[in-house]
N, C-alpha and C positions, 0 to 999 in steps of 0.2 A: 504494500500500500504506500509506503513510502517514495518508491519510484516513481509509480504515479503520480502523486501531489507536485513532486519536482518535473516531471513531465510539464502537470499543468503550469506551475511560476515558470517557466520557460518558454511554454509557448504563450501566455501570458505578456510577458516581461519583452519579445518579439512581436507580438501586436499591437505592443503601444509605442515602440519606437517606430513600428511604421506609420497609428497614427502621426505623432510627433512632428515624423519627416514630410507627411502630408498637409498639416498645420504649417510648418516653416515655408513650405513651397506656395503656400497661397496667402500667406503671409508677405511672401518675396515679391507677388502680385502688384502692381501698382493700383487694381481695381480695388482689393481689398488692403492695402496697406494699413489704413485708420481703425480696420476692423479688430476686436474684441477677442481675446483665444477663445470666450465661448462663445462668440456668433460663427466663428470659425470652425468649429467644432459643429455647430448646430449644418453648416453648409456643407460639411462631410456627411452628417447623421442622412441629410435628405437630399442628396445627391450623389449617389454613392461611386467609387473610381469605375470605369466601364473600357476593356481593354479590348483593340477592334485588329481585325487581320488585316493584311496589304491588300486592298484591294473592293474593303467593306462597304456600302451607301451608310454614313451615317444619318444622312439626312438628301435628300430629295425634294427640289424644288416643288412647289406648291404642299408640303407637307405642312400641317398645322407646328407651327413652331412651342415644343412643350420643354425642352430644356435649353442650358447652354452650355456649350461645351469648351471644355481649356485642353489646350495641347501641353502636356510636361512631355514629350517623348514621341520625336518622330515627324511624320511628313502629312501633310494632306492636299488637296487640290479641289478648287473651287472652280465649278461649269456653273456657267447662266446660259440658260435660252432666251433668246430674246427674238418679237418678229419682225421681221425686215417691213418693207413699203408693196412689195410681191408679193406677202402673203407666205414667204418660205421662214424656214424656222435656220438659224444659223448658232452656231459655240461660240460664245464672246469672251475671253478674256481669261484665259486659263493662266491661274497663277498656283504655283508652289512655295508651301512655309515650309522651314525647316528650321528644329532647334538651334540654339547656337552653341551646343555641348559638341 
């Protein structure tokens, strides 16, 4: 029983440092700079990290817009449809972010 208990403070004691590192990184945000550890906290509780493969739609044009999302990690790329004067539909303006790590 005792392995266990130490099991648990361990895997414990590893889920709050990655809290922690998740607080410092939106901390580091300029959006949330003035923010509170525990309003900070409360924006982890109900928003929780969401990790997407190469390649994912996380969001699709005319989808009802229901979160927001922050890039800590990686690339993405942004397509707009827009319609021409002809009635054709054309890709405007393909950009790529990438961290700066």
């Amino acid at each position: 029983m005792e392995e266990f208990q130490l099991n648990n403070i361990t895997i414990v004691r590893k889920e709050a440092e990655k809290l922690e590192a998740e607080l410092n990184f939106l901390a580091s945000l300029p959006l949330f700079k003035d923010w509170t550890h525990k309003a900070l906290k409360s924006i982890l509780y109900l928003a929780p990290i969401e990790k997407f493969q190469r390649g994912h739609f996380v969001y699709k044009e005319g989808d009802p817009c229901e979160k927001l999302y922050i890039v800590k990690k990686g690339e993405f790329r942004v397509n707009r449809n827009i319609i021409l004067i002809h009635n054709s539909i054309s890709s405007l303006g393909i950009e790529t972010y990438r961290d700066q790590n």
